[in-house]
C-alpha positions in Angstrom: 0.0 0.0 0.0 1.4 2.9 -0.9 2.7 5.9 1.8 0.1 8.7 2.2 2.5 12.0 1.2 1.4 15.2 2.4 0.9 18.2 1.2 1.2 22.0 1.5 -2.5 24.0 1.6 -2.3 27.5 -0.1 -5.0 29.6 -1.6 -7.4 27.1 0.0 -6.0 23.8 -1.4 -3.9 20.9 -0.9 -0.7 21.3 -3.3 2.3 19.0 -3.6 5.8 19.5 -2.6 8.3 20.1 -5.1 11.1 18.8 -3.4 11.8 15.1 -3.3 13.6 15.6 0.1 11.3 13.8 2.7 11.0 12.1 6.2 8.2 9.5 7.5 6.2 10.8 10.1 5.9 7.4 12.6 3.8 6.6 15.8 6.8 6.6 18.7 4.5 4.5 20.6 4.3 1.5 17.7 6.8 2.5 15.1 4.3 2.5 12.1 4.7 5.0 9.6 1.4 7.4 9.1 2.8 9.8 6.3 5.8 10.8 4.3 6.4 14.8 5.4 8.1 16.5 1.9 10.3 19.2 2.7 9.6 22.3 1.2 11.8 24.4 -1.1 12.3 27.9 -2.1 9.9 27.7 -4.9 7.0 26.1 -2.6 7.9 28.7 0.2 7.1 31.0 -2.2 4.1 29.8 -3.3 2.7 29.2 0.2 3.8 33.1 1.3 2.1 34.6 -1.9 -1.3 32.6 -1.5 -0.9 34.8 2.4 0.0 38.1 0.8 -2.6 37.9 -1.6 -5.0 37.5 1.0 -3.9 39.9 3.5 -5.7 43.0 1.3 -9.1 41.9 1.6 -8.8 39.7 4.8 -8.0 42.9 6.6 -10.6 44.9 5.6 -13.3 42.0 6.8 -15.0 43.8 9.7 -13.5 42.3 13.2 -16.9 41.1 14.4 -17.0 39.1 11.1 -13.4 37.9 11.9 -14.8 36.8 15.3 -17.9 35.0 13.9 -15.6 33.1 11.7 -13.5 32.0 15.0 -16.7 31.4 17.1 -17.6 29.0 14.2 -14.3 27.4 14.2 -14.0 27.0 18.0 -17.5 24.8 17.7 -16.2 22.6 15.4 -12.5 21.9 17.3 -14.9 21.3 20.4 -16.9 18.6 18.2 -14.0 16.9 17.2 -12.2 16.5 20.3 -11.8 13.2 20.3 -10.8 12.7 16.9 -8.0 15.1 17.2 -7.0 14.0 20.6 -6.8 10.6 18.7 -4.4 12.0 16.2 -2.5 13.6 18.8 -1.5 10.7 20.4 -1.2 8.8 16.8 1.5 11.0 16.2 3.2 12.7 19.4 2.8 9.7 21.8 1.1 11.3 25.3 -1.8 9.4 26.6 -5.4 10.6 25.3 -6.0 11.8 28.6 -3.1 14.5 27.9 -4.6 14.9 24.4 -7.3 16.2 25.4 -6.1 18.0 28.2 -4.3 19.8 25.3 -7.5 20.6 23.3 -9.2 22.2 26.4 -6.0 25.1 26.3 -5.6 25.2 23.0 -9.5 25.8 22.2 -9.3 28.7 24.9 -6.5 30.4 22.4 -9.5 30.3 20.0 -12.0 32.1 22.9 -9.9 34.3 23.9 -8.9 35.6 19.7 -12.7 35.9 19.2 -12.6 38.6 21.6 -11.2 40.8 18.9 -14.1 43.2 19.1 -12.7 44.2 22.6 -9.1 43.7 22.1 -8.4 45.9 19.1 -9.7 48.6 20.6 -7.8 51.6 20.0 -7.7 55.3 22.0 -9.2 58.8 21.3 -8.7 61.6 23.4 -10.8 64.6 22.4 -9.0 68.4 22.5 -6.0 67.7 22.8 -5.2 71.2 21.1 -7.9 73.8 20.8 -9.9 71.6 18.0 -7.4 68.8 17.8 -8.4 65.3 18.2 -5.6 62.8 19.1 -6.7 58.8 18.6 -4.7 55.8 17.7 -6.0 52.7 16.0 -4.8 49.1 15.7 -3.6 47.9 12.3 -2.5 44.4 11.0 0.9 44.0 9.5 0.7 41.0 6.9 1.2 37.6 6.9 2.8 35.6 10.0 4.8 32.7 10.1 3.8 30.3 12.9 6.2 27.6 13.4 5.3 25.0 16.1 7.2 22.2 17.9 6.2 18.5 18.1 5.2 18.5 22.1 2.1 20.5 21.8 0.4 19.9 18.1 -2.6 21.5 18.4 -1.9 24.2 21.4 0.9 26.2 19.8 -0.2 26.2 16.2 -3.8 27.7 17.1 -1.6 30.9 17.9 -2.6 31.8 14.4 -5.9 32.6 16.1 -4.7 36.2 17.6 -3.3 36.6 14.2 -6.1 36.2 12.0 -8.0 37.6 14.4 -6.5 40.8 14.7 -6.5 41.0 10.3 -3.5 39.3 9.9 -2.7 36.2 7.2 -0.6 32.7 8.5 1.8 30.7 7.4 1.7 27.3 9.4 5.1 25.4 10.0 4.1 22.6 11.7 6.7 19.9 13.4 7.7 17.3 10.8 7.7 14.8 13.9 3.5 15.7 14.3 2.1 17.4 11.3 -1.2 15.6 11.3 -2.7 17.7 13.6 -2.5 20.7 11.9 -3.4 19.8 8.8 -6.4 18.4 10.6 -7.1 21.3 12.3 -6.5 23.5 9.2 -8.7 21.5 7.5 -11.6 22.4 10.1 -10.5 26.1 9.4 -11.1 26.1 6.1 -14.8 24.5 6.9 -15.7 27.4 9.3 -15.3 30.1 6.8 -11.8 31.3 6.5 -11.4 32.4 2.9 -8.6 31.0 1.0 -5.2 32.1 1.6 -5.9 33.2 5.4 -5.0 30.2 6.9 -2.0 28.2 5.0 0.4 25.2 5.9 4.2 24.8 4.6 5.7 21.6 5.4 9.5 21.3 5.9 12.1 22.2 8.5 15.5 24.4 9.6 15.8 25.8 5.4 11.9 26.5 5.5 12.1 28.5 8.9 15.0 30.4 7.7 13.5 31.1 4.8 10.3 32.3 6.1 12.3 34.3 8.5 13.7 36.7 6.0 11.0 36.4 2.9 10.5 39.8 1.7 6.6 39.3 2.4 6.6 38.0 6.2 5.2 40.2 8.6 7.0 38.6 11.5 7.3 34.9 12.9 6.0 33.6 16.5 8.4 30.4 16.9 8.8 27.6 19.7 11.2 25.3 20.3 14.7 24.8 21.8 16.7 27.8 23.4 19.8 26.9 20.8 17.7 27.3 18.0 15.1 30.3 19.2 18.3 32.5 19.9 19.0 31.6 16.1 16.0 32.5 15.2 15.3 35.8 17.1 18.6 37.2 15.2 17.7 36.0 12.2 13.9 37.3 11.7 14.9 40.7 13.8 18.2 41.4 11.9 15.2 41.0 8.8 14.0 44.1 11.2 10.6 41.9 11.3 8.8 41.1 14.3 10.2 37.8 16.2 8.8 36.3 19.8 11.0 33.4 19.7 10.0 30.8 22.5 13.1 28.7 23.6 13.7 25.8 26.1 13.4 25.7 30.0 15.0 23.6 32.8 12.9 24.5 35.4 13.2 23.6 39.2 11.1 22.4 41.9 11.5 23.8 45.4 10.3 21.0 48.4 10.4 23.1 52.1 9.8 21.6 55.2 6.4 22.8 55.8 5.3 21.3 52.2 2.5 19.1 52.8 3.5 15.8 51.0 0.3 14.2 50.9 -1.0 17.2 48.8 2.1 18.1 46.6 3.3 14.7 46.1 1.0 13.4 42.5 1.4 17.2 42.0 5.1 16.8 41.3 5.1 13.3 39.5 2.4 14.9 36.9 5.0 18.4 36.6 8.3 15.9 36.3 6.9 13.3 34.1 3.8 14.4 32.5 3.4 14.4 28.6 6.9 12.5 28.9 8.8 15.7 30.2 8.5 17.0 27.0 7.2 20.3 27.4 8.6 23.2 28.7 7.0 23.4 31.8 7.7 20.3 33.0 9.3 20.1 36.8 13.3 19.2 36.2 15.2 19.7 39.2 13.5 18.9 42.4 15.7 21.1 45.4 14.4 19.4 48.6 15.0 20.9 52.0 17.2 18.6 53.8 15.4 17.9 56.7 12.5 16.4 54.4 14.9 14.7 52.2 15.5 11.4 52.6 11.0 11.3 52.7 10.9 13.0 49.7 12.9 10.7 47.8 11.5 7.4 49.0 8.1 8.6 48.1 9.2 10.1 44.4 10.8 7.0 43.4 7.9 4.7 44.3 5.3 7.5 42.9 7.9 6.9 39.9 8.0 3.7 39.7 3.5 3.2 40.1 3.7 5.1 36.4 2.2 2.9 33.8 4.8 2.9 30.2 3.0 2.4 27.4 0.6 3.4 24.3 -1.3 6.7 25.0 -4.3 4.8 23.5 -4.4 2.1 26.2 -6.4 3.7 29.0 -4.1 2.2 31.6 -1.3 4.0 30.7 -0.2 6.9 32.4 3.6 7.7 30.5 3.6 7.2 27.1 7.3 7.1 24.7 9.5 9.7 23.7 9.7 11.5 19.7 12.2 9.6 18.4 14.4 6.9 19.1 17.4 9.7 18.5 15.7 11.4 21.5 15.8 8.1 23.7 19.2 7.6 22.7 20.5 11.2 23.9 18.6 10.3 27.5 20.7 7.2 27.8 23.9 8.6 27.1 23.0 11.9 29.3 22.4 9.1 32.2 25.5 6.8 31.5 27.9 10.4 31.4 25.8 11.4 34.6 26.9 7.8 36.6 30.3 8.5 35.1 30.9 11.9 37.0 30.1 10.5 40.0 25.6 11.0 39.9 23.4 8.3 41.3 20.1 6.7 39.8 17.8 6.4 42.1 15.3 5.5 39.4 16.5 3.9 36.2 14.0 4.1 33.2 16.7 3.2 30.3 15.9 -0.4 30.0 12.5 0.3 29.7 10.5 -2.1 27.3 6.8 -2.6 26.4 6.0 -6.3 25.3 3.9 -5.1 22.6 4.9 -2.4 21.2 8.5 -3.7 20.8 9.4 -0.9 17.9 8.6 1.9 20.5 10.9 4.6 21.8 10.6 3.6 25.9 12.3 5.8 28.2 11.2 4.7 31.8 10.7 7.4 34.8 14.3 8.4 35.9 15.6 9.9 38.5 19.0 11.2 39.4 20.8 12.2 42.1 23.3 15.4 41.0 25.0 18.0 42.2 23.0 21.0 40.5 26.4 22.1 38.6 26.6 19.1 36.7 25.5 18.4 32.8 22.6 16.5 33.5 21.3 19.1 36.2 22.2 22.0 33.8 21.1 20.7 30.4 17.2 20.8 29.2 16.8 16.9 28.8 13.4 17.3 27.1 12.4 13.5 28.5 11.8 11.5 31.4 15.5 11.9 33.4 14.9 14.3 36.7 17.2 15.2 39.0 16.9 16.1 42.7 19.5 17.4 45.4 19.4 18.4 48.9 19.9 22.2 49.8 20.0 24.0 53.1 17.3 26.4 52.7 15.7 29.2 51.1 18.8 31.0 50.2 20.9 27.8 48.3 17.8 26.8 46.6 17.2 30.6 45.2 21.1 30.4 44.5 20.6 27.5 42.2 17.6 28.5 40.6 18.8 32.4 39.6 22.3 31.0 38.3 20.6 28.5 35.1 20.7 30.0 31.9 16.8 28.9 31.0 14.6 31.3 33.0 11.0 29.8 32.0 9.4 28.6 35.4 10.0 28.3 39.3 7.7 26.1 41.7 8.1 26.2 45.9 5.6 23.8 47.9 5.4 25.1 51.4 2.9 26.4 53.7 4.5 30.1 55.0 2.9 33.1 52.8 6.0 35.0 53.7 8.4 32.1 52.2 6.1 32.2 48.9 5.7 35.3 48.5 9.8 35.8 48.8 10.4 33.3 46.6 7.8 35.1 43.6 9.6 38.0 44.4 13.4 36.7 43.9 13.1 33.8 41.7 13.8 35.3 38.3 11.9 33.3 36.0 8.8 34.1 33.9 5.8 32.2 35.6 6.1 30.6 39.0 4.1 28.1 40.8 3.0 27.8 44.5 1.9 25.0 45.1 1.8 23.8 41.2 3.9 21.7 39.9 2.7 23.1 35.9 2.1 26.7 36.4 0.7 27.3 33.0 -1.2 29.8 32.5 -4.6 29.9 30.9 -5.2 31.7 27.0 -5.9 35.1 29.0 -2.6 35.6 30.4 0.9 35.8 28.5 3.3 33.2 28.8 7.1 33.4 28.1 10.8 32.8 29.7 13.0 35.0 30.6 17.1 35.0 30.0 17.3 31.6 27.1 13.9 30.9 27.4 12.9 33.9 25.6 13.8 36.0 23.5 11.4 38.8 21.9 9.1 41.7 24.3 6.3 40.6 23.6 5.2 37.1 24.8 2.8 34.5 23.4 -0.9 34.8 24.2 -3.4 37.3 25.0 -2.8 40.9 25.2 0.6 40.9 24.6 -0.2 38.7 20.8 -3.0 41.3 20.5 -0.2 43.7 20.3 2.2 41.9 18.6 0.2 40.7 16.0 -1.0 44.3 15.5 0.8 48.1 15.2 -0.5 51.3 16.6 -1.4 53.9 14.1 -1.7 57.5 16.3 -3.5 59.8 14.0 -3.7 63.6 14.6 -6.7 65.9 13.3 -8.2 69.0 13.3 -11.1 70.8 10.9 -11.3 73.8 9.7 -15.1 73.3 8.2 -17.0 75.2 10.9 -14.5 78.3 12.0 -17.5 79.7 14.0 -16.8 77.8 17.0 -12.9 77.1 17.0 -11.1 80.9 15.9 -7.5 78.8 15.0 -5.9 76.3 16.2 -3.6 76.5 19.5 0.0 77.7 17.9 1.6 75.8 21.3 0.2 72.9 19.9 1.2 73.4 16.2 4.9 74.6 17.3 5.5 70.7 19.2 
């Protein structure tokens, strides 16, 4: 039977890629090919960005409570076919369909939250600002966006094109070649609520497509996630284009266990932040710092809450950890364990000889845990999969140490009881969302969401008010009339003369 080969969508259809350069898109949990992804090439890239440019001139100019019936429309049919894409989700990316759909509840708040374009490209006016002058500004759209998404979250991060569309704004989709079945899914549902052809488009490909998107003469700007190494790239790439970049990198976040945590409570909390979706998302708990007097408790109960974690197939309901990407990633987490033991770290937890009996082509990484001083590789490098590491610190002041000397600055969690000790530690912890007694601190579609140090780069963060005005620049517009002299005898000079 042959290999289904995907294909680009521009101007509202599915076209081929010219390129012959391709990779299989597999299930990580079975090792079955779905697709073959073509990678795009300059010509297709072209292509794809005109059928967005072309677009952009009447797109804009559909009124923004149209643009927000089209999304309302859109949102209803995501939240029909929930199950269905939380199915493909897993297919492709591997997390359990309880994560899937997890997923799909965040991702379908991006789309509630874009509707509200009405209220959220509201401008200013202030009346007499001069003796007959009006002063006002207005939000405008800039052209078509590039979007380009990472495999860990198919549906939540390339349903950013909401705020873009939204706002008047055309996109170009670059979605992971690991899990581009998603989008096109999703895309596909787009093009059934009403978004005329050319708003919404999908490039397939990777690193040459990116780059070339980044400094195509017709690309507004580019909202990118992925790892810090390559989101630095990117940021100077798109900006030195002197186009808009918010360039989402990697995190290594830490986990903060004080003596007046209450383990009962926080305990499933911090297995879910370590090792849910596989650790592969950027919010995922890393490095647990653990008070000493509670540390010896804390470790027995993390390894046997560790070791209760069911490996398998997302699709089986028992399962509660499903595989890595790729077996390159499981490979990387085995030698970043075996270089770990040889500098001296110990596994407390060893997931690298994990097997599932049926799935035998899988890429199994087991829950790990490893015992490190927090200067070492493995306690200093994002792993992106299932290897934690934990250490014991004095107190307040060593844990903060640690925490404010990594180069990733995404997220900070402390469990403890004391308001004073929290609200400290949300004070000094410089990171861009922190947790209190949450292991994921993820913010909901109304709030921004972004890193600091190499977990960001860009001013203007993903979601909400800040993609409102990133998606969008503010026109100020000064005016005066001269139509009716009998009630205004000249304009104020004072204000002329500034």
């Amino acid at each position: 039977m042959p290999k289904h080969i995907l294909e680009n969508y521009a101007n509202g259809t599915w076209r081929p890629v010219r390129s012959t350069s391709s990779v299989d898109v597999t299930n990580p949990a079975t090792g079955e090919v779905l697709a073959v992804h073509p990678m795009s090439n300059a010509d297709d890239v072209d292509e794809v960005v005109a059928s967005a440019a072309d677009a952009f001139g009447t797109w804009r100019r559909v009124p923004v409570p149209q643009r927000a019936a089209t999304l309302f429309r859109y949102r209803h049919l995501l939240t029909a076919a929930t199950a269905e894409l939380a199915e493909i989700i897993t297919t492709e990316n591997g997390k359990t369909l309880a994560e899937s759909r997890g997923e799909l509840v965040r991702a379908i708040e991006y789309v509630e939250h874009a509707a509200a374009a009405p209220e959220t490209m509201k401008g200013a006016v202030t009346e007499n600002i001069g003796i007959g002058v009006d002063i006002e500004y207005v939000r405008e759209p800039l052209g078509p966006f590039a979007i380009v998404a990472p495999f860990n979250f198919p549906a939540m991060i390339p349903l950013y094109f909401t705020w873009a569309v939204a706002t008047g704004n055309t996109v170009v989709i670059k979605p992971s070649e690991h899990c581009p079945l998603t989008t096109i899914r999703m895309v596909e549902l787009a093009e059934e609520a009403g978004f005329p052809p050319g708003v919404v488009n999908v490039l397939l490909g990777e690193a040459n497509a990116v780059d070339a998107l980044a400094v195509h003469p017709d690309v507004a700007g580019m909202s990118f996630v992925g790892s810090s190494e390559i989101a630095k790239l990117v940021y100077a790439r798109v900006s030195s284009a002197l186009k808009r970049c918010q360039a989402q990198g990697g995190a290594n976040n830490h986990l903060v266990v004080t003596d007046s945590a209450v383990l009962d409570a926080c305990l499933p909390n911090m297995v879910s932040s370590m090792f849910g979706n596989a650790s592969q998302r950027c919010f995922a708990g890393s490095n647990l710092l653990v008070y000493r007097a509670v540390y010896d408790q804390v470790v027995e109960r993390l390894v046997n809450a560790s070791k209760s974690l069911v490996l398998g197939n997302g699709m089986d309901a028992d399962v509660t950890l499903g595989p890595v990407i790729s077996e390159q990633a499981r490979s990387r987490l085995v030698v970043a364990v075996q270089e770990a033991e040889r500098a001296g770290a110990r596994v407390l937890a060893d997931g690298r000889d994990a097997t599932v009996e049926q799935y035998p082509r899988g890429h199994w990484f087991g829950p790990t845990i490893v015992e490190a001083v927090p200067t070492s590789a493995v306690w200093t490098t994002e792993l992106f999969g299932p290897v934690r590491c934990i250490a014991a610190v004095d107190g307040f002041e060593e844990a903060m140490s640690v925490i404010n000397a990594s180069e990733f600055g995404h997220s900070a969690v402390i469990y403890t009881e004391l308001g004073g000790e929290a609200r400290r530690f949300r004070q000094e912890a410089v990171v861009g969302q922190i947790g209190i007694n949450i292991g994921t601190p993820a913010p909901i579609a109304f709030y921004p969401v972004g890193g600091r140090r190499a977990s960001f780069y860009g001013s203007l963060r993903g979601r909400a008010e800040d993609a409102v005005d990133f998606y969008t620049d503010k026109k100020v517009v000064v005016s005066t009339w001269h139509a009716d002299t009998s009630s205004v005898a000249s304009v104020d000079p004072a204000f002329e003369g500034r």
